[in-house]
VOFI-913728 format. One line per 2 residues: number of its first residue (from 1); their letters; for each residue x, z, y of N, C-alpha, C. Coordinates in steps of 0.2 Angstrom, whole numbers, plus 5000, padded with zeros to 4 digits. Each point is the difference from the previous one (the first is absolute). Example, Ala and Ser with C-alpha at 12.3 -4.5 7.8 and 13.67 -1.06 7.14 Angstrom:
# VOFI-913728
1	as	5066:5039:4972:4996:5000:5006:5004:5000:5006 ~ 4998:4996:5005:5004:5001:5006:4996:5003:5005
//
This chain:
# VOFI-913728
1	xx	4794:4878:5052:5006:4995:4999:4999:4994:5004 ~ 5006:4999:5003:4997:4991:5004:5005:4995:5000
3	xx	4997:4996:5001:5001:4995:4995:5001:4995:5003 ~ 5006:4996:5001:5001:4991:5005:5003:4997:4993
5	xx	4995:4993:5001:5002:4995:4994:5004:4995:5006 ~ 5004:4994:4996:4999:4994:5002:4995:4994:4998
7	xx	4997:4999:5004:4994:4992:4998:5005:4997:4998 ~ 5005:4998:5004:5002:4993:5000:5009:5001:4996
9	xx	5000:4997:4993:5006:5000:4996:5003:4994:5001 ~ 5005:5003:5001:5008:4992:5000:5000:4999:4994
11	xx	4999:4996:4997:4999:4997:4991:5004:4996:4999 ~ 5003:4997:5006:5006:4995:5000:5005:4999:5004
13	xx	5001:4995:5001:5006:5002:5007:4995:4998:5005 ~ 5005:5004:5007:4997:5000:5005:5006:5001:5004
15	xx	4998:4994:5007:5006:5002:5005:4994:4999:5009 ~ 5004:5001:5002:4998:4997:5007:4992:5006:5002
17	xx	4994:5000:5003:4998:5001:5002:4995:5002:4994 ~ 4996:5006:5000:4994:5002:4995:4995:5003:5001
19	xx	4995:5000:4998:4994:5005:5000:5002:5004:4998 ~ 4996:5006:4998:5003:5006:4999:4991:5004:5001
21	xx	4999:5002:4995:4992:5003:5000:5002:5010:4997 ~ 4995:5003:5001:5002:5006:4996:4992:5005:5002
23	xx	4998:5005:4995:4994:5002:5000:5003:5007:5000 ~ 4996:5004:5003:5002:5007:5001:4995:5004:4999
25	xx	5001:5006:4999:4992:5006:5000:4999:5001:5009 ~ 4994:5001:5002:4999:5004:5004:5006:5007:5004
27	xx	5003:5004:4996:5002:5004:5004:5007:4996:5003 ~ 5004:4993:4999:5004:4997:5001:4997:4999:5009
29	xx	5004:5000:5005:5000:4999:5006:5004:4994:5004 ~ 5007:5000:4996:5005:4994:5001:5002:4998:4995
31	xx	5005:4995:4999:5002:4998:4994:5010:4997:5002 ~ 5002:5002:5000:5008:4997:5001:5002:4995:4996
33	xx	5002:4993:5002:5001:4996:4993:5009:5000:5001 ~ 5004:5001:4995:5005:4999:5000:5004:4995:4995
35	xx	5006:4995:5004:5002:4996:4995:5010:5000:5000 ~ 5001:5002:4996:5006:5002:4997:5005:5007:5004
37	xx	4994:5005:5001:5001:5006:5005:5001:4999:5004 ~ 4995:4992:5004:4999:5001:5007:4992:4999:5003
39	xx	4998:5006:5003:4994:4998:5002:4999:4994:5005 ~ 4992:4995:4995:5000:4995:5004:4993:4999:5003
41	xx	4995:5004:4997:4995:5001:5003:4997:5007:5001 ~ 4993:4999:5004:4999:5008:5000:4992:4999:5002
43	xx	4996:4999:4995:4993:5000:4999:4996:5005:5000 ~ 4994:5001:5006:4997:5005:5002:4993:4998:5000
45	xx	4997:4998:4998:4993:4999:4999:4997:4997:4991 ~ 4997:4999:4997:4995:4995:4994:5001:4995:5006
47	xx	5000:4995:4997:5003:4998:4991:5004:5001:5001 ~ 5005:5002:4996:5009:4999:5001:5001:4994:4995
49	xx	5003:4996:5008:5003:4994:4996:5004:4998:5008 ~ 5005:4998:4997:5004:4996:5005:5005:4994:4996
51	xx	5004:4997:5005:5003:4995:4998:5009:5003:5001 ~ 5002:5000:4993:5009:5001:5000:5005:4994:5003
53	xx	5006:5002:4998:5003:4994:5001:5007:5001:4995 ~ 5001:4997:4996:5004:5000:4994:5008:4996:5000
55	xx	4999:4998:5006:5005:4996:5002:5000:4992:4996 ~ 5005:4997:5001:5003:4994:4996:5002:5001:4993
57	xx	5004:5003:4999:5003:5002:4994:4996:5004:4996 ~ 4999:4994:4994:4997:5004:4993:5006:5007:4997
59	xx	5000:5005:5003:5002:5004:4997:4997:5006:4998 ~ 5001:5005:4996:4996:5007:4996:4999:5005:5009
61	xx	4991:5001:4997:5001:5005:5008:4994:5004:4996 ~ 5000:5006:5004:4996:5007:4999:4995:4999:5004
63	xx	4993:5002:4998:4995:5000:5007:4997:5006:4999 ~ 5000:5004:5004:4997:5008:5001:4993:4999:5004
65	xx	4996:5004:4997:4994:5002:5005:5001:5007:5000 ~ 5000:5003:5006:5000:5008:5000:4993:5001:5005
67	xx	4997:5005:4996:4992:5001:5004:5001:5007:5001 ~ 4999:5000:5010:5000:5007:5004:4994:5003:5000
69	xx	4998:5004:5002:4995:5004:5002:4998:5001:5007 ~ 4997:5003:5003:4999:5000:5007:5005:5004:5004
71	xx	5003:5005:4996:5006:5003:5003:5008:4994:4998 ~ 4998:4996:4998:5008:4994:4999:5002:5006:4995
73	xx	4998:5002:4994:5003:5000:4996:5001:4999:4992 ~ 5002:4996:4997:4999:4999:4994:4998:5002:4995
75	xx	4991:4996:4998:5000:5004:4994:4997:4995:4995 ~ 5003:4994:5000:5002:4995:4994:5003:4995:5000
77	xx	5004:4999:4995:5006:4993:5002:4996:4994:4995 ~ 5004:4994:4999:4999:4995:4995:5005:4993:5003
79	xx	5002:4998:4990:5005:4997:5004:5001:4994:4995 ~ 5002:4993:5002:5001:4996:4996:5006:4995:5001
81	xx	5002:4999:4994:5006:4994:5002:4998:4993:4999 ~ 5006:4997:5003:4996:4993:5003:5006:4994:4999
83	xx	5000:4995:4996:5004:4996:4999:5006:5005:4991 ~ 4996:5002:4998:5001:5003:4995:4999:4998:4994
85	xx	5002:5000:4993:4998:4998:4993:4993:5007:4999 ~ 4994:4998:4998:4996:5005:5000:5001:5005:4992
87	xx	5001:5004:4999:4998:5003:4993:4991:4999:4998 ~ 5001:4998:4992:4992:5001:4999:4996:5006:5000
89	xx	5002:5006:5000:4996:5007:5004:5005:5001:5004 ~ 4993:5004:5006:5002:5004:5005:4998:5007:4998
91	xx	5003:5005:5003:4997:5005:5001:4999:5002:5010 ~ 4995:5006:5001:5004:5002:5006:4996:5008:4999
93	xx	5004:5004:5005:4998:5007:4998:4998:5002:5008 ~ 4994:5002:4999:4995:5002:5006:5002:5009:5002
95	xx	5002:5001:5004:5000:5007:5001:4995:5004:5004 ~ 4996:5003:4999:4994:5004:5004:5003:5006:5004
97	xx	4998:5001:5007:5004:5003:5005:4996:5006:5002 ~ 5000:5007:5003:4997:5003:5001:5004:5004:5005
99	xx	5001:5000:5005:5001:5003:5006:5008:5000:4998 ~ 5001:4994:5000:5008:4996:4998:5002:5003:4995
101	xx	4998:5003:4995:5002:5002:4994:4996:4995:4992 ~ 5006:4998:4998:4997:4994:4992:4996:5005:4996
103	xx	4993:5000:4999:4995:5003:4995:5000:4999:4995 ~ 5000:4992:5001:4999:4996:4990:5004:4992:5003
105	xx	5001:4999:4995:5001:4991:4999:4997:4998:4996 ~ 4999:4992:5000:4994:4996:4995:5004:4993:4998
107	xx	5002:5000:4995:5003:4994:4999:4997:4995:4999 ~ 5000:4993:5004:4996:4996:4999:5004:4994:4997
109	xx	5001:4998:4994:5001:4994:4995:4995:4994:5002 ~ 5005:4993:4997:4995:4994:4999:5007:4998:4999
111	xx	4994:4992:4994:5006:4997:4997:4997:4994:4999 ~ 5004:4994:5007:5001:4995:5001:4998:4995:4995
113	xx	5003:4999:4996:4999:4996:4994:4998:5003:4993 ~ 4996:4994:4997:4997:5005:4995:5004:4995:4994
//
């Protein structure tokens, strides 16, 4: 199963200019960062870390990580909203890929406030 997190969590508001970090397994080759379904980066080596741009405006925006393979084909997403109210639990659900067919999923829970 593989697996890309983000390091780096928008917890607050954020406009203009940002870091941007992210951890990946081993078989991850490239990393696509997407901000409101458009690609704005395309990171191909560790660390993966780059810098975004969020614009001026405090507004709700989507940040995608999509992790390629060595053939450029996706075999894990992750994704975070940004400029958003947070719920006190997340969930996200991992899907495990075998010659592009889903085998298992693993639901991964945490809850924010205790």
């Amino acid at each position: 199963m593989t697996r890309i997190v983000f390091l780096t969590l928008y917890l607050g508001l954020v406009s203009g200019k940002q870091p941007l970090a992210l951890q990946a397994d081993a078989a991850v080759k490239s990393i696509r960062i997407v901000v409101d379904g458009a690609a704005v980066a395309t990171l191909t080596a560790p660390p993966w870390r780059a810098e975004i741009d969020f614009g001026s405006a405090l507004r709700p925006r989507e940040v995608v990580a999509v992790a390629l393979d060595g053939n450029g084909e996706e075999i894990a997403r992750t994704s975070q909203l940004v400029n958003v109210p947070r719920p006190s639990a997340e969930a996200d659900i991992v899907l495990a890929r075998e010659k592009g067919r889903v085998m298992r999923a693993t639901v991964i829970g945490r809850q924010l406030v205790q």
